[in-house]
C-alpha positions as CSV (number, residue, x, y, z in Angstrom):
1,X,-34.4,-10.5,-31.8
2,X,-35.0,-10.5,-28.1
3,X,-32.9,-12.3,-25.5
4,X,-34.0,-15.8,-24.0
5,X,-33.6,-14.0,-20.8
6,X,-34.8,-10.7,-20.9
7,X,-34.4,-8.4,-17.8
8,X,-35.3,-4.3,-18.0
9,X,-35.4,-1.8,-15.3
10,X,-36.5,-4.1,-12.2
11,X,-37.1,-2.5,-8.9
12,X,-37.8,-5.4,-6.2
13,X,-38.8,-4.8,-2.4
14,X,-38.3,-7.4,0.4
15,X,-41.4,-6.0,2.7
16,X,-40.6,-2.5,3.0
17,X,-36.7,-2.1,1.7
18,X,-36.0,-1.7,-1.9
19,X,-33.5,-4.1,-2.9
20,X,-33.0,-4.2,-6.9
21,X,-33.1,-0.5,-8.0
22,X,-33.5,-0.8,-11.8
23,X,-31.6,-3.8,-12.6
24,X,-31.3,-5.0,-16.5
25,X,-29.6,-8.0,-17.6
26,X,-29.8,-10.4,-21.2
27,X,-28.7,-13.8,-21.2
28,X,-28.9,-15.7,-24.5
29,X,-28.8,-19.1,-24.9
30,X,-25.9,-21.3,-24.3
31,X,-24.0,-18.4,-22.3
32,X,-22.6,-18.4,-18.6
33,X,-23.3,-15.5,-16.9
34,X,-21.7,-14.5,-13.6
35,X,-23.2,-12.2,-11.2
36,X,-20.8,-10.8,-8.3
37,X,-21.1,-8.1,-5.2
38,X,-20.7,-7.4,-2.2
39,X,-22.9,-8.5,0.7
40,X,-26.7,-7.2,0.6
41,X,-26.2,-6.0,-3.3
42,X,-29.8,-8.1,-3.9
43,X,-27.5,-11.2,-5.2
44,X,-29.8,-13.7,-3.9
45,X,-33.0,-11.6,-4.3
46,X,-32.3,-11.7,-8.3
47,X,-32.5,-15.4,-8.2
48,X,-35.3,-15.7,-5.8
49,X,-37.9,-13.3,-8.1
50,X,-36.8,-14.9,-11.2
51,X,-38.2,-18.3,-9.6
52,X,-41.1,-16.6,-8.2
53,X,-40.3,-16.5,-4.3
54,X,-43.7,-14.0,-3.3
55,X,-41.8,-13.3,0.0
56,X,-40.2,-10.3,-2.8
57,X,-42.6,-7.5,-4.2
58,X,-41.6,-6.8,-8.0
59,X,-42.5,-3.1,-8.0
60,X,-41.8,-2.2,-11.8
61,X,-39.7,-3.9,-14.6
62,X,-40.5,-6.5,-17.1
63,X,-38.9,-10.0,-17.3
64,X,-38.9,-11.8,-20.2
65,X,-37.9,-15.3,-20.6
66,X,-38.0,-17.4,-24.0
67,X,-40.3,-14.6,-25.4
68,X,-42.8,-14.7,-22.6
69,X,-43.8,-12.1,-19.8
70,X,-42.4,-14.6,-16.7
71,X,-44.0,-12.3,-14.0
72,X,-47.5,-13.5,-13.9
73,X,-46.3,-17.0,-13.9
74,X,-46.4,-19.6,-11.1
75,X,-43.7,-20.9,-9.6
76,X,-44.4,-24.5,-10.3
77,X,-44.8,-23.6,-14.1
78,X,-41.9,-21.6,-14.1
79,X,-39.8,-24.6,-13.3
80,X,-41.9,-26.7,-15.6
81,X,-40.8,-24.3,-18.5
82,X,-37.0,-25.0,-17.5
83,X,-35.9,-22.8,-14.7
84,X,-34.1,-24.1,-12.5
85,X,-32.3,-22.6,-9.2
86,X,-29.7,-24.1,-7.0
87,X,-30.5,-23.0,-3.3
88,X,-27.9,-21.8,-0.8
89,X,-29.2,-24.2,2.1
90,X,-31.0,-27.1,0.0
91,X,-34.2,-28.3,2.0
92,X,-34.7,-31.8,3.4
93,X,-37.8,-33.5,2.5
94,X,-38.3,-36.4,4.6
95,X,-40.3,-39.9,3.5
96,X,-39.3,-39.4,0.0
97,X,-36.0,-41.1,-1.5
98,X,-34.2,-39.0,-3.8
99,X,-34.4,-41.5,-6.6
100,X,-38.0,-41.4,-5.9
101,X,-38.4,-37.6,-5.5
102,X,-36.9,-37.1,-9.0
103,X,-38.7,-39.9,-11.2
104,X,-41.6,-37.3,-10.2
105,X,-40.1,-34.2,-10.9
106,X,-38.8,-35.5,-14.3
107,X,-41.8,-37.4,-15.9
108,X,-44.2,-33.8,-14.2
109,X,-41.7,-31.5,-16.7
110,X,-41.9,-34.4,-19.6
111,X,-46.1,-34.3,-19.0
112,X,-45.5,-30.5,-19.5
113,X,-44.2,-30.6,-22.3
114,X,-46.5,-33.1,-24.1
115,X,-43.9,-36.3,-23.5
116,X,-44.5,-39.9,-22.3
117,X,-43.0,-40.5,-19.2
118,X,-40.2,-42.8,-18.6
119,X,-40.6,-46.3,-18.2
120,X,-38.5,-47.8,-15.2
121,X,-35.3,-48.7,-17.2
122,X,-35.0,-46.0,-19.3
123,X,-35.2,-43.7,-15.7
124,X,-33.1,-45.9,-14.1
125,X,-30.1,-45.9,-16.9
126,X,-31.0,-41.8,-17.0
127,X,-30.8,-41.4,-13.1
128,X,-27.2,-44.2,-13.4
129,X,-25.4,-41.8,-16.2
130,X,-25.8,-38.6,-14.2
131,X,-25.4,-40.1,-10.6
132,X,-21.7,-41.8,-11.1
133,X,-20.6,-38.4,-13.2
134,X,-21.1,-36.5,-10.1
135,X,-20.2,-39.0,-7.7
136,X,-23.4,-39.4,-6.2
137,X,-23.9,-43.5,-4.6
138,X,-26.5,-45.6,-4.5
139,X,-27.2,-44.9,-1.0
140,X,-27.6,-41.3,-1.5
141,X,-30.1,-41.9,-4.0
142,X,-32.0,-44.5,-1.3
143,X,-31.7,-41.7,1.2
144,X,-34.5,-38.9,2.0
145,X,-34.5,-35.9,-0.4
146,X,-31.1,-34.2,1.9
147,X,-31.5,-36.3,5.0
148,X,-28.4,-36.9,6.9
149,X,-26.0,-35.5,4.1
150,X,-23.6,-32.9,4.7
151,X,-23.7,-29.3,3.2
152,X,-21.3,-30.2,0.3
153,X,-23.3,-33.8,-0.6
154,X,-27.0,-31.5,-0.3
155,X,-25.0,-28.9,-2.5
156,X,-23.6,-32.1,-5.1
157,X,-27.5,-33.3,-5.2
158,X,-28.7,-29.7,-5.9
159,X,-26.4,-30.3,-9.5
160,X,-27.7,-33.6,-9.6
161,X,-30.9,-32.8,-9.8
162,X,-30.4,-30.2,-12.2
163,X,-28.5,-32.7,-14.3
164,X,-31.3,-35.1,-14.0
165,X,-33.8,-32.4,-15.1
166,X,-32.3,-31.0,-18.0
167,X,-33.5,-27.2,-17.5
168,X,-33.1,-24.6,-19.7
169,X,-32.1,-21.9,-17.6
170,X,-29.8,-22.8,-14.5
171,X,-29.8,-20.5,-12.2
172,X,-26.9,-21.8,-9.4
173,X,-26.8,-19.3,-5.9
174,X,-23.5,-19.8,-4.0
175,X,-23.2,-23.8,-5.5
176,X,-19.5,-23.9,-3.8
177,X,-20.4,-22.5,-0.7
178,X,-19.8,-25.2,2.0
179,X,-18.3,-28.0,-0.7
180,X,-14.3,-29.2,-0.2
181,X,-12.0,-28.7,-2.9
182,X,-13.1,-32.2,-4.4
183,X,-16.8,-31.9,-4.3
184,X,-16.5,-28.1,-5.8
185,X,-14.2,-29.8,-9.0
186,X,-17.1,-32.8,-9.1
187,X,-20.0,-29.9,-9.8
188,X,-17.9,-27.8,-11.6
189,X,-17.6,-30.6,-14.2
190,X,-21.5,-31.1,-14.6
191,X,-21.7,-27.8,-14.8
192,X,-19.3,-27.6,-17.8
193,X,-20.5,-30.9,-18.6
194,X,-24.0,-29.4,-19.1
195,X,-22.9,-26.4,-21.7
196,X,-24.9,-26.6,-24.6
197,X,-26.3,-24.1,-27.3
198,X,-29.6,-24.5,-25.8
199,X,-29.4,-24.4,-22.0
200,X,-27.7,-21.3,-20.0
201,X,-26.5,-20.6,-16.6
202,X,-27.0,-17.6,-14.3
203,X,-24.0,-18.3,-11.4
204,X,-23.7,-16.8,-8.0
205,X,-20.8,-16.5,-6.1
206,X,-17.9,-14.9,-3.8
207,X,-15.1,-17.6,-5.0
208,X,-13.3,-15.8,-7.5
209,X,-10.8,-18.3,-8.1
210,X,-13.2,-20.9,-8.2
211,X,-15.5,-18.9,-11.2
212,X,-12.6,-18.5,-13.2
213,X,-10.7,-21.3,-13.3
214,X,-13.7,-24.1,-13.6
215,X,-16.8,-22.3,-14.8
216,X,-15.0,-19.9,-17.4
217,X,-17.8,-17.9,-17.8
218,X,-19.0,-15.8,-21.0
219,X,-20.0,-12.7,-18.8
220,X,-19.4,-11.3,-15.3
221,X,-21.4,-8.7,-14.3
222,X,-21.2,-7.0,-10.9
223,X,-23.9,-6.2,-8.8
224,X,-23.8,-3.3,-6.6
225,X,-26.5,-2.0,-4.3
226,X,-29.4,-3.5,-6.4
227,X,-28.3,-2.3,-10.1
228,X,-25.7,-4.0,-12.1
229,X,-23.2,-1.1,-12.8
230,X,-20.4,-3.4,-14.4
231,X,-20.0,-6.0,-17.5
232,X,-17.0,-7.1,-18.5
233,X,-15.4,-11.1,-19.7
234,X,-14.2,-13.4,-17.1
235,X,-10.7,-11.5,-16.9
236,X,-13.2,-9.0,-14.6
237,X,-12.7,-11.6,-11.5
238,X,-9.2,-10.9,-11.8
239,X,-9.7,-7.3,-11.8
240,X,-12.2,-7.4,-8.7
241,X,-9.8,-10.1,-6.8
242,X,-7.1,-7.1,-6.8
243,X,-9.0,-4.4,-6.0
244,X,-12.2,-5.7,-4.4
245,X,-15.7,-3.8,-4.8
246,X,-15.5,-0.6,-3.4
247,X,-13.8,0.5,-7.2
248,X,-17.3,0.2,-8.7
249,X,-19.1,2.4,-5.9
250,X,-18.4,5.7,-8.2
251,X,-20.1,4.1,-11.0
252,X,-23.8,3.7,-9.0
């Protein structure tokens, strides 16, 4: 039986530099997966072709995701089969409210799947439950998608929004970066509050600490100069904390 995220041999160019250089990865459903590396290891690029971003060139490689060949897939129906991905510098989106913006987005994925949409009280108690777990106000929600927030409230909203969605695949890239101590513990807990059987999470990050002490994952992997070239449980971010990444060079 196949993985619900299948990943073999994937070679990825940003115009005319080859970033991933055979890359394979599984995920199954319900694990927490942690990808690490240094700077320019194709981190980022990994998340950004798994949601489809055509500013990167898949040269070879197969991705399969819940039993289907992902690659020929838009980007708009790639979220509306439950991918999700947390940017590093969320984008504003000005005349929308957020509470707005994501009535839209929800009932869009429920059409996709063959649901009703939700009536104005059942969204509003849906939108209530997630908002005060993550500490997001009323006024934030009456605000334009990321208008006149900080780095760490656009970052909170980014978990919001995938708390609000529901995806199956959550694919977070550097969700602590630019958060205080507080706000990083807030999306940490919807994170963990989010663990299911069914629903799994691809996490980017350079915060050791924070990886292993509130996300816990299942796997780390590290990434180094496009090709992962280490597996290991969480106790691995303990490992790389002490010695750093240069130990794993040998292995490429």
């Amino acid at each position: 039986m196949s993985a619900f995220l299948e990943i073999k041999d994937l070679y990825v160019n940003a115009g005319e530099k080859e970033i991933l250089k055979g890359l394979s990865l599984s995920i199954n459903r319900g694990e927490i997966h942690v990808v690490v590396g240094p700077n320019g290891a194709g981190k980022s690029t990994l998340s950004n072709v798994l949601c489809g971003n055509e500013l990167y060139k898949v040269i070879s490689g197969n991705i399969d995701f819940n039993g289907e060949n992902l690659l020929p897939i838009s980007v708009e129906d790639r979220a509306r089969r439950g991918i999700f991905l947390s940017f590093q510098s969320p984008v504003e989106i000005s005349g929308i409210s957020m509470s707005t913006f994501m009535k839209y987005a929800l009932n869009s994925h429920r059409k996709f799947k063959g649901l009703e949409p939700l009536d104005a009280i059942s969204f509003a108690k849906h939108l209530k439950i997630r908002a005060k777990a993550l500490g997001i106000s009323d006024e934030m929600l009456k605000r334009p998608v990321n208008v006149n927030c900080s780095g760490g409230e656009k970052k909170r909203l980014e978990i919001f929004q995938m708390a609000v969605l529901e995806p199956e695949l959550c694919i977070l890239d550097e969700m602590d970066s630019g958060m205080d101590v507080d706000a990083v513990k807030i999306a940490s807990n919807g994170v963990n509050i989010m663990k299911d059987s069914k629903r799994s999470f691809l996490i980017i990050s350079h915060n050791n600490d924070f990886l292993y002490e509130q996300i816990k994952p299942d796997y780390v992997h590290v990434l180094v100069n496009g090709k992962i070239v280490k597996t290991g449980s969480k106790d691995l971010l303990l490992d790389i904390k002490k010695s750093g990444f240069s130990q794993f060079q040998k292995e490429i």
